[in-house]
C-alpha positions as CSV (number, residue, x, y, z in Angstrom):
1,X,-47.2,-92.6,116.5
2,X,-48.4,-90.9,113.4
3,X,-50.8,-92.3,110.7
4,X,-50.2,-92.1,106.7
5,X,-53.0,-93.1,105.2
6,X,-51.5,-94.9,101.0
7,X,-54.2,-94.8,98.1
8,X,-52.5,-97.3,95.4
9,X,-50.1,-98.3,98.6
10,X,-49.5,-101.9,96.9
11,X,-48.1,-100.2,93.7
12,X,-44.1,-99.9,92.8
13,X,-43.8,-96.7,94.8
14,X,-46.6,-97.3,97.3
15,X,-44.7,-100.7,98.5
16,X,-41.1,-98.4,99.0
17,X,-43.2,-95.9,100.7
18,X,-44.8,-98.1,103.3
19,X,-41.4,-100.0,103.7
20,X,-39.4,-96.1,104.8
21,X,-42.4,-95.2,106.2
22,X,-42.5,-98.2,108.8
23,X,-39.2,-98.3,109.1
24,X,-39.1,-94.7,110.3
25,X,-42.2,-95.6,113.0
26,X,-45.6,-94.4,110.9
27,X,-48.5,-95.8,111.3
28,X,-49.6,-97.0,107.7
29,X,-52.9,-98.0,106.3
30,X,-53.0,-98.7,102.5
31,X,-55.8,-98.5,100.8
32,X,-56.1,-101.8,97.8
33,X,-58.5,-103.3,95.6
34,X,-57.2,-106.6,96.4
35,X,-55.9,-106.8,100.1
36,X,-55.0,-110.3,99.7
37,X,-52.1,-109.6,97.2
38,X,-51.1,-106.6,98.8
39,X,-50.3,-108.5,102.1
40,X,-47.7,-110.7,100.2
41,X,-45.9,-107.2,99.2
42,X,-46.3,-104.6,102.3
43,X,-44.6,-105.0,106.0
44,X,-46.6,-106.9,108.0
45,X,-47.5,-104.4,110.4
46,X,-49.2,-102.1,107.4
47,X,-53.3,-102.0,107.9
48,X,-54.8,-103.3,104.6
49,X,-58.5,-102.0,103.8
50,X,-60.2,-101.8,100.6
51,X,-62.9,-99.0,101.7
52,X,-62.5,-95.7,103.6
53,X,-65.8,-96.9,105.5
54,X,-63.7,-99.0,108.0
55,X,-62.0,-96.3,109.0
56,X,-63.3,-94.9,112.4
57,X,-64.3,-91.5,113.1
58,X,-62.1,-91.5,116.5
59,X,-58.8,-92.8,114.4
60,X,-56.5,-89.6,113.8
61,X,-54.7,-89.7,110.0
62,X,-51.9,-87.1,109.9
63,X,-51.1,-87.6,106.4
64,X,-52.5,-88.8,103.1
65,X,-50.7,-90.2,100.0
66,X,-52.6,-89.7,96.8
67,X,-50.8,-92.5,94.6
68,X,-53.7,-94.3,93.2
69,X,-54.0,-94.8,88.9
70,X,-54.2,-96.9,85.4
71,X,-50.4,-97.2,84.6
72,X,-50.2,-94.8,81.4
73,X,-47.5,-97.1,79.5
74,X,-49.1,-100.0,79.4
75,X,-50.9,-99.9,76.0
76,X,-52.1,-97.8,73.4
77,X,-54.0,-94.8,74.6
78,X,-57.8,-96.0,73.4
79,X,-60.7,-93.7,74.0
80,X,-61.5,-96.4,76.9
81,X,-58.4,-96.7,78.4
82,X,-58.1,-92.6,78.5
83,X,-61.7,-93.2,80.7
84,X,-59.6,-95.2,83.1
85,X,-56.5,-93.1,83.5
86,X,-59.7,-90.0,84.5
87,X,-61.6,-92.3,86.7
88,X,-58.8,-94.2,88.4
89,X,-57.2,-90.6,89.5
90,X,-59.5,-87.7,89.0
91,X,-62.7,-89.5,90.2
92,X,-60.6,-91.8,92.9
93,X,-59.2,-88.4,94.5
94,X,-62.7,-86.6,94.2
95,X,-63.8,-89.8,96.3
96,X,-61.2,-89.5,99.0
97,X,-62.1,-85.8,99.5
98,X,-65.4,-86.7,99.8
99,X,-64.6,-88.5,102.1
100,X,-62.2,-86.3,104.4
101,X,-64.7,-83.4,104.2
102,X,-67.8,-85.4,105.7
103,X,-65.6,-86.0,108.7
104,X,-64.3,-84.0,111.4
105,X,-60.7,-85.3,111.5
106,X,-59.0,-83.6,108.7
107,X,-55.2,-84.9,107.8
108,X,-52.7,-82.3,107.8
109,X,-51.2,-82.9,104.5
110,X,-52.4,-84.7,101.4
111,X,-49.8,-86.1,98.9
112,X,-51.1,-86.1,95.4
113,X,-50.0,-87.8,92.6
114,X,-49.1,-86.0,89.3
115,X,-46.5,-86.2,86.9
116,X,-44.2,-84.6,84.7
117,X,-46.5,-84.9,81.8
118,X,-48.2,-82.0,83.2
119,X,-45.6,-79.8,81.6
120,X,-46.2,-81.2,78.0
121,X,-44.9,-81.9,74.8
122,X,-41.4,-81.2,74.6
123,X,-39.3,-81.1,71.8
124,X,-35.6,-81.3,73.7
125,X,-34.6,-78.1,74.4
126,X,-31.9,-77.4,76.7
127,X,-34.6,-74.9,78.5
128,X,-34.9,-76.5,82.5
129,X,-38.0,-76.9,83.7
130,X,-39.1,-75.9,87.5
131,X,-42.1,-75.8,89.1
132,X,-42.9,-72.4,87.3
133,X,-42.9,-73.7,84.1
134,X,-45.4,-73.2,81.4
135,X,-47.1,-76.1,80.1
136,X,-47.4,-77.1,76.5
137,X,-51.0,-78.6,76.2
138,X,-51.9,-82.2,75.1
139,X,-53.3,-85.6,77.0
140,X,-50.8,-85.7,79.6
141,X,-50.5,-81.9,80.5
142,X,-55.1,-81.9,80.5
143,X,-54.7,-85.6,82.9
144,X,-52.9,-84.4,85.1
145,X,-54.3,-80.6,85.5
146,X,-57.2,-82.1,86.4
147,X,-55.7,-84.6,88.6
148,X,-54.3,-81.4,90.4
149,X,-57.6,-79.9,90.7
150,X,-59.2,-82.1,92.1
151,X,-56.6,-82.7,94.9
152,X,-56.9,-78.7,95.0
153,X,-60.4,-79.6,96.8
154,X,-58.5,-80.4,99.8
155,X,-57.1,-76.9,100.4
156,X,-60.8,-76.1,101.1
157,X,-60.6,-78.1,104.0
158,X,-57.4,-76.5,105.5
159,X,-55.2,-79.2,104.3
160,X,-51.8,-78.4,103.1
161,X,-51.2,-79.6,99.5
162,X,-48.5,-80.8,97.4
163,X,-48.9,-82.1,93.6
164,X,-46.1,-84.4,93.5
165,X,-45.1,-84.2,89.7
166,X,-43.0,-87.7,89.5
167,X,-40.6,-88.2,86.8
168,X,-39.1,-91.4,85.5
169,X,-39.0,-93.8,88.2
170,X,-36.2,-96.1,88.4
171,X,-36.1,-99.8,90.3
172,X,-36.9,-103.4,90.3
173,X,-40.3,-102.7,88.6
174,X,-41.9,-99.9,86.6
175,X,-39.9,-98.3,83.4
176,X,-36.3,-99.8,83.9
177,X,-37.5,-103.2,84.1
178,X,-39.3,-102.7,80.6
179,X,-35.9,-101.1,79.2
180,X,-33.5,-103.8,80.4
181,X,-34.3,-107.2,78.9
182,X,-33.5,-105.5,74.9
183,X,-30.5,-104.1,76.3
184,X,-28.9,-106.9,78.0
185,X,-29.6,-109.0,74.4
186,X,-27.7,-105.9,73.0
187,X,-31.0,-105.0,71.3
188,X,-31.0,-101.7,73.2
189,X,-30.9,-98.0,71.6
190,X,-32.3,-94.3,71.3
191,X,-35.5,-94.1,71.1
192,X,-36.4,-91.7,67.7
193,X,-33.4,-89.3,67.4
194,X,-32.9,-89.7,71.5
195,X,-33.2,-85.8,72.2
196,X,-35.5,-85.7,74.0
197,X,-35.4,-85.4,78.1
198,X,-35.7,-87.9,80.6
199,X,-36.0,-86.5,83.7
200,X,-35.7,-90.1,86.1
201,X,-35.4,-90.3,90.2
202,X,-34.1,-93.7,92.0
203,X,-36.8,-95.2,93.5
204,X,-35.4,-95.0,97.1
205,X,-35.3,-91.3,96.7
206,X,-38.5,-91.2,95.2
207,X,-40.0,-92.5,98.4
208,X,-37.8,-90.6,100.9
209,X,-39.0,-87.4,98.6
210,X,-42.8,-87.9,99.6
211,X,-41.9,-88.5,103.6
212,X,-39.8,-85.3,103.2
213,X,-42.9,-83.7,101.9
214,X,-45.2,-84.5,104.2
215,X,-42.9,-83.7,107.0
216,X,-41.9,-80.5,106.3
217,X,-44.6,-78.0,106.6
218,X,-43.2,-75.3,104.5
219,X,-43.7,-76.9,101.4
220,X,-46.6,-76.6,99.5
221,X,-47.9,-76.9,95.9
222,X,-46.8,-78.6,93.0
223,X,-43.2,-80.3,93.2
224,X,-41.1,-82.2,90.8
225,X,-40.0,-85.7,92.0
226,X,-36.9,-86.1,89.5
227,X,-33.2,-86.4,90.2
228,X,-31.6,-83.0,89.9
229,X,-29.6,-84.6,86.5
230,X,-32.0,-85.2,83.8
231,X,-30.4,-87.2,81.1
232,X,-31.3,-87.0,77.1
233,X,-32.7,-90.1,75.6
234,X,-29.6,-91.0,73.5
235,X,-26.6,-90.6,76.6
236,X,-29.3,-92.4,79.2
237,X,-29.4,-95.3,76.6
238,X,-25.6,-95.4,76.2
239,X,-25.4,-95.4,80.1
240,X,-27.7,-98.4,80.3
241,X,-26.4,-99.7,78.0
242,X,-22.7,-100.0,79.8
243,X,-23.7,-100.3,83.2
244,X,-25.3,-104.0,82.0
245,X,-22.4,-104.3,79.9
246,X,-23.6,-104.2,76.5
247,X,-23.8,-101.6,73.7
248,X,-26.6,-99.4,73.3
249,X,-26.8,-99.3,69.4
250,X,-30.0,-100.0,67.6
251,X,-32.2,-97.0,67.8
252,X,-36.2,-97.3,67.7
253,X,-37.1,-95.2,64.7
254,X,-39.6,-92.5,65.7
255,X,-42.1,-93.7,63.0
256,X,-42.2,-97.6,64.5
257,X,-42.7,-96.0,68.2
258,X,-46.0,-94.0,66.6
259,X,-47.2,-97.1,64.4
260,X,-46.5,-99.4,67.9
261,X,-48.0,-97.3,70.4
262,X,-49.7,-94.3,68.8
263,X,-50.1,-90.9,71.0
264,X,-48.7,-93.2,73.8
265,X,-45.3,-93.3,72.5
266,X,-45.9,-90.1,70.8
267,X,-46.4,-88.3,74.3
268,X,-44.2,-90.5,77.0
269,X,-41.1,-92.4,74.6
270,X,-40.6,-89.4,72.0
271,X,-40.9,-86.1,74.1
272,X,-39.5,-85.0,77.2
273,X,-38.9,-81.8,78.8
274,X,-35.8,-80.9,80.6
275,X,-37.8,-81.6,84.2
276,X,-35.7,-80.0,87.6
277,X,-36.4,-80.3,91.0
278,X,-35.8,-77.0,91.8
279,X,-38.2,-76.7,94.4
280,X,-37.6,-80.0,96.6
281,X,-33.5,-79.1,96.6
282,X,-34.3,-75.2,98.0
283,X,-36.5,-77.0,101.1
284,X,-33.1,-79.1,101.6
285,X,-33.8,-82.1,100.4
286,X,-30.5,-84.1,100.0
287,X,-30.6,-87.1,97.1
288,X,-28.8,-90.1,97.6
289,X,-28.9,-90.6,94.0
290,X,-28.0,-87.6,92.4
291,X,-26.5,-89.2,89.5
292,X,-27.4,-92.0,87.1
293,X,-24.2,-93.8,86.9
294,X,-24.7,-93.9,90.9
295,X,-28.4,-95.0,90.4
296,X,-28.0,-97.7,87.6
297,X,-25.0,-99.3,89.8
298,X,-27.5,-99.6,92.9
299,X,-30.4,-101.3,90.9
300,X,-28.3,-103.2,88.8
C-alpha cells in the first residue's frame, strides 16, 4: 500500500482527494491544524496529525500533496492578510522541505499548489493560455511564483515536481456555493462587462487530476488544473443562471466590485485569462466533466 502524505487535507479539495484516494487503496495522512474537525470530514481510515514530527523515520511517503493556504476570496486584500496568503503557502512549503530534506526517505513526487493567477491580469482576450504562457505581473502572478519556488526546492532533493495551477473549482463548497444563493433569488448577473475568462474544473475531476499526477511519472512541472472549456464571465452566468432555473440578469458593475473588494475583486472577479489544460490532456488525462452544462447538472 502506498502513502500520500495531504498538507491542507481537511480543505474543499483536500476532503475529495482523501475520499478517491482511499477509495482507490492509498494510504493517507493529512496534515491539520485542528485534527478534531478534520475527523468529522475525512474517511475514517485517513491518519490525522498536526506536526511532521510524528512521522517516523522508518514510515515510507510516496507522494506529497502541497494544498495548504489563506483562501484568497475571502476579504479584501489588506497588507496583513497578503502576510498570511505568503506565510500560509510560501513559508508552509519552505517548512515541509525542510522537513523532507533532513530525512533520508524522500517522496517520489511532491504536488504543489498554485493557481491560475500565476498567469496574471487578463483583459479577455480570446488568446488560450497553456502552460507556456507568459505572465502579466501583479499580486496573484508574484504569490504564486513564489509559491512555485519554493516547492522548486524539492527538485534538489530528486523529487519529481508538479505546480498544480488550479482554476475555478466547482462543488458543494468553495466559489459556486458563494455564486448560487443571488442567483437562485434571480439576483444573479455578469460581473463588470463579463469578458473576462473563467477557466473552472468540477471538483471530482479536480481531485482525479492530482492522483493522475502523481501517478504518472512523465509528468512534471507546472500544470493547469481547469476543464478544457473555459467559459467568459457573461455565458457562465447565463448558464447558472438556467441550470437553477432562474435568469441571470443584474450585472455587478465593475466600479461596485472595486469599491467592495478592492485589488481583490480587481484581480480574481474582473480578470481572467483564457486558462487550458493543455498539458494534463497530452499525458491522457480523460475529464469526466468536460463541459459546464454537464458540470452544473452534477452539483446542482
Amino acid at each position: 500500500m502506498k502513502t500520500v502524505l495531504i498538507t491542507g487535507g481537511s480543505g474543499f479539495i483536500g476532503r475529495h482527494l482523501s475520499i478517491q484516494a482511499t477509495e482507490l487503496g492509498w494510504r493517507v495522512i493529512v496534515l491539520t491544524r485542528d485534527t478534531t474537525a478534520a475527523a468529522l470530514r475525512l474517511p475514517q481510515t485517513a491518519k490525522l496529525i498536526d506536526t511532521l514530527d510524528v512521522l517516523t523515520d522508518d514510515l515510507v511517503i510516496n507522494a506529497v500533496v502541497n494544498l495548504a493556504g489563506e483562501p484568497l476570496a475571502a476579504g479584501r486584500w489588506t497588507e496583513a492578510r497578503k502576510q498570511k496568503f505568503a506565510i500560509s503557502r510560501i513559508g508552509a512549503t519552505e517548512a515541509l522541505h525542510r522537513f523532507f530534506a533532513a530525512r533520508a526517505q524522500k517522496p517520489e513526487v511532491l504536488v504543489s499548489g498554485s493557481a491560475i493567477g500565476f498567469y496574471g491580469a487578463g483583459n479577455g482576450k480570446d488568446r488560450p493560455i497553456d502552460e507556456a504562457g507568459i505572465p502579466v505581473d501583479n499580486f496573484s502572478h508574484q504569490l504564486c511564483k513564489n509559491w512555485e519556488q519554493a516547492a522548486a526546492q524539492f527538485e534538489l532533493l530528486g523529487v519529481r515536481v508538479i505546480y498544480l495551477r488550479t482554476g475555478i473549482v466547482l462543488g458543494e463548497e468553495g466559489a459556486l456555493a458563494k455564486m448560487l444563493p443571488p442567483f437562485k433569488l434571480a439576483l444573479g448577473g455578469a460581473i463588470g462587462d463579463g469578458q473576462q475568462w473563467m477557466p473552472w474544473i468540477h471538483i471530482d475531476d479536480m481531485a482525479a487530476l492530482i492522483l493522475h499526477c502523481v501517478n504518472n511519472t512523465a509528468l512534471t512541472g507546472p500544470v493547469n488544473a481547469t476543464a478544457p472549456n473555459p467559459l467568459r464571465n457573461a455565458l457562465f452566468s447565463r448558464l447558472l443562471g438556467a441550470a437553477v432555473h432562474r435568469p441571470a440578469i443584474f450585472p455587478m458593475p465593475a466600479f461596485m466590485v472595486k469599491i467592495l473588494f478592492g485589488q481583490m475583486g480587481e484581480e480574481l472577479l474582473l480578470q481572467g485569462q483564457r486558462v487550458i489544460p493543455r498539458k494534463i490532456q497530452d499525458s491522457g488525462f480523460n475529464f469526466q466533466y468536460p463541459l459546464l452544462e454537464k458540470a452544473l447538472a452534477d452539483l446542482l
